[in-house]
N, C-alpha and C positions, 0 to 999 in steps of 0.2 A: 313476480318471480325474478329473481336476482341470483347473477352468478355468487356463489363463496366459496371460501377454500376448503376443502377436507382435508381431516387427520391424517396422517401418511407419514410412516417412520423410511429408513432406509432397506430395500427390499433384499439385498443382499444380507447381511444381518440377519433378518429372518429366516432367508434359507436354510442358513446355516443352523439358525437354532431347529428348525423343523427338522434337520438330515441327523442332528446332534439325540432328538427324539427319536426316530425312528432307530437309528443306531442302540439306543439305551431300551428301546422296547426288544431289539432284538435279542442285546444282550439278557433281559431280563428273562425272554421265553428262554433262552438257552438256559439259565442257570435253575428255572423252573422243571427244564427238563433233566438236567444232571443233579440236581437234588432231588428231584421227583418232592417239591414243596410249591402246591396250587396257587399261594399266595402271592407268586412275583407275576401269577399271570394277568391278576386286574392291574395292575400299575403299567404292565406290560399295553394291556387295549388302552388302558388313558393315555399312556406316550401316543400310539399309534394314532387316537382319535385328534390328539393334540396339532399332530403334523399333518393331518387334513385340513384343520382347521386352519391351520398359517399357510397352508399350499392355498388354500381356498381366496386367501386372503391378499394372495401375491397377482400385481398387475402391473402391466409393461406401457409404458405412454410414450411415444413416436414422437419426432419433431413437429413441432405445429401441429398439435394433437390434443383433445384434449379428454378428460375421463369424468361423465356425470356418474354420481355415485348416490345411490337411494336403499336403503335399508326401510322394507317390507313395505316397500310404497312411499316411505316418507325418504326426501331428499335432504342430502347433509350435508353435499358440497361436491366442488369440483378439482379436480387436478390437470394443470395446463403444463408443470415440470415434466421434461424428457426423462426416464428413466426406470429402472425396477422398481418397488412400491411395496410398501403392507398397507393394507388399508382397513378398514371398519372388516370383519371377518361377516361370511353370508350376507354381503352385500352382493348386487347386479351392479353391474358395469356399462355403462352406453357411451361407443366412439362417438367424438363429434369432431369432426378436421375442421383446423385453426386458418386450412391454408388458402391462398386465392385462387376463388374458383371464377367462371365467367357463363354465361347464359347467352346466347345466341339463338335468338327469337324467330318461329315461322315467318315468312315474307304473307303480313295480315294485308287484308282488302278492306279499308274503312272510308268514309265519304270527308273529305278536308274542308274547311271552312264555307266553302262556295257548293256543298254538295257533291263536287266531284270526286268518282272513286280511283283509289290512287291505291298504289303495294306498296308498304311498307316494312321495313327487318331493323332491327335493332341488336348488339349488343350489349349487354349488363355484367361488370367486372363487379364481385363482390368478393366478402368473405366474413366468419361468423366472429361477435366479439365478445358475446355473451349467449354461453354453451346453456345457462340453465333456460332462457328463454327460447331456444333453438328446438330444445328439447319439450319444456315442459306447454308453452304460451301457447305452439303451434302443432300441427297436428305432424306433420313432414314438411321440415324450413326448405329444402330443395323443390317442394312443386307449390309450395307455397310463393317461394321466389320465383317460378314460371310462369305461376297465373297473373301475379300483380304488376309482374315487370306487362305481360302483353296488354291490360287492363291499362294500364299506364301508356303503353303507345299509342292505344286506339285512341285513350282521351284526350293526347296532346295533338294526334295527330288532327283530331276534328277541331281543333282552337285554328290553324291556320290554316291558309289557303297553300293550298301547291306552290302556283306560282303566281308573282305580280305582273300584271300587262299595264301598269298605270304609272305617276314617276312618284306617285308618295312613298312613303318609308315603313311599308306594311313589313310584318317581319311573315318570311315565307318559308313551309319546309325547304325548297330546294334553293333560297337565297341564303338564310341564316339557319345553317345546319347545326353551328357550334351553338345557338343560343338557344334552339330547339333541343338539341342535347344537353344541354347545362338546365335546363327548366325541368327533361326530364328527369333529368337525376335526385335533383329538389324532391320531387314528386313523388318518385320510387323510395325515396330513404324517410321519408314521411310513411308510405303504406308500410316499408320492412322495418319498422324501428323494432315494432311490440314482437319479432323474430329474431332480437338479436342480432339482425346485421345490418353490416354499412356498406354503403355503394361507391364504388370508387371511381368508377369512371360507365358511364354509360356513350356511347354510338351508332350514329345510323349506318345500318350497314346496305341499306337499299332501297332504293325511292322510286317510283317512274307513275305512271299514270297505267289504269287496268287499262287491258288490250281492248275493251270497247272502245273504248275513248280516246287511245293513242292517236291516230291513225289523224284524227279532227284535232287533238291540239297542237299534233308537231306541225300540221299547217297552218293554226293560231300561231303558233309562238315561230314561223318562217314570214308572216306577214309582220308581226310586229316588227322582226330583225329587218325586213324591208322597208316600212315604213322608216323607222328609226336611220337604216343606211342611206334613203335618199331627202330625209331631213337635214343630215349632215353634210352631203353634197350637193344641197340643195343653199344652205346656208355660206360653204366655202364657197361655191359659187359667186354668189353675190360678192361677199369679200373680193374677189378677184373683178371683176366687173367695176367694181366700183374704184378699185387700187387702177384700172386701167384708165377710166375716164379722168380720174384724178392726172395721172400720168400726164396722159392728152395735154389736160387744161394746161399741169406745166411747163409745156415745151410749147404751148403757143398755139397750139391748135383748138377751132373753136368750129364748134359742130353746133345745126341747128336742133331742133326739137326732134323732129323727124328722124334724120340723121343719128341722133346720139339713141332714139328709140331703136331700128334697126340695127344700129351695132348692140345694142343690149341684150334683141333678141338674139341674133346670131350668137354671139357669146354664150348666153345661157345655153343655147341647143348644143353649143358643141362641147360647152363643160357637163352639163348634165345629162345628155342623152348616152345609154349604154350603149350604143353602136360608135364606130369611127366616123366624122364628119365629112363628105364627098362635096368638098368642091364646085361650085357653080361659076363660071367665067360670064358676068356682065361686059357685054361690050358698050352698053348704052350709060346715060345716068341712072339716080336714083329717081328721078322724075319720070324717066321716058325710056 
């Protein structure tokens, strides 16, 4: 099923001839009655029946609007132009809005790549571009776009993990948001073709980990930030340590094995330990 065009002259026009009928039925009752001659009064009900028929036939189409049009079952086209209308006479008429709508998803509980259950909401920006597949393909294109879009989040959601604790380039919901949306949307405009619409922007609108399992990975992902924070101070560290002994060596100063061990640890404790360094007064050597 394919959208086409239907027949449709200028609705105004027709009004006119319908009021033009009515008028000339009226006139004719009268002159039936003031001649008292029977005969002006069947011409009179054909005018009358006539201007039903074109009232019948008159339809008004909205901006971004459009009008599926089926005579006794069988469809004959569609009308997308704004304005009054004559169309095919004892026709049905079915609205179908042109305009951009948008779909905002329950926050689902589905399990992500690694099994974990996590909440996820989504946004779906559409709008319809073929009224007769809207109409005819699908049973109701509005909850039809409801099921497929959440159908669609669950699946993508279960393709990726949450989050990454490792340094590959796994793509994650809550790292690559925009390419888990951009895959959605592929997705969703693949299930909604055969309804006539297209999707134009899909988003997530809410991500976190279900309340069971919160509570264990924000202290996961507080050790990773810790690891990861005294990795890095752990490696400036040494840069410094070693800019210093450098230092030493060029000003002439030459320290034995020992000697250069001990300044390395002190150094190290006092860059890398989170506490302030306290001081200890050697009155002796490092021997004794």
């Amino acid at each position: 099923m394919e959208t086409k065009k239907a027949w449709h002259i200028n609705g105004f026009l027709a009004l006119l001839l319908a009021v033009l009928c009515i008028v000339g039925a009226i006139a004719l009752l009268v002159s039936a009655v003031d001649t008292e001659a029977p005969i002006y009064v069947i011409p009179a009900i054909l005018l009358f029946i006539l201007s039903l028929v074109i009232f019948s036939s008159l339809t008004i189409v909205q901006p971004n609007e459009a009008k599926v049009i089926t005579f006794f079952g069988r469809y004959i086209g569609s009308i997308t132009q704004d304005g009054l209308w004559m169309i095919v006479p004892l026709t049905s008429k079915r609205k179908v809005t042109l305009r951009v709508n948008n779909f905002n998803s329950q926050t689902l509980k589905v399990n992500d790549a690694e099994g974990n259950p996590v909440e996820i909401g989504a946004v779906v920006v559409y709008k319809v571009i073929d009224s007769a597949k809207a109409c005819f393909d699908v049973d109701d294109y509005e909850s039809f776009v409801e099921i497929q879009s959440e159908t669609a989040i669950r699946h993508i959601a279960a393709q990726y993990p949450y989050d990454n604790f490792t340094d590959d380039h796994t793509l994650t919901l809550r790292g690559n948001a925009d390419e888990v949306a951009e895959k959605l949307q592929r997705e969703l405009q693949e299930r909604l073709q055969v309804a006539g619409v297209t999707v134009i922007e899909t988003r997530l609108t809410h991500l976190a980990y279900a309340p069971e399992i919160a509570g264990a990975m924000l202290q996961r992902q507080q050790a990773s930030a810790i690891v990861s924070a005294r990795k890095q101070i752990v490696d400036g560290a040494v840069g410094m340590v070693d800019a210093a002994l450098k230092q030493l060596e060029g000003r002439g100063i030459q320290l034995d094995d020992e000697r250069r061990a001990a300044m390395v640890n002190n150094l190290m404790v006092a860059i890398v330990s989170d506490r302030s360094a306290t001081p200890v007064i050697n009155t002796g050597t490092l021997y004794s």
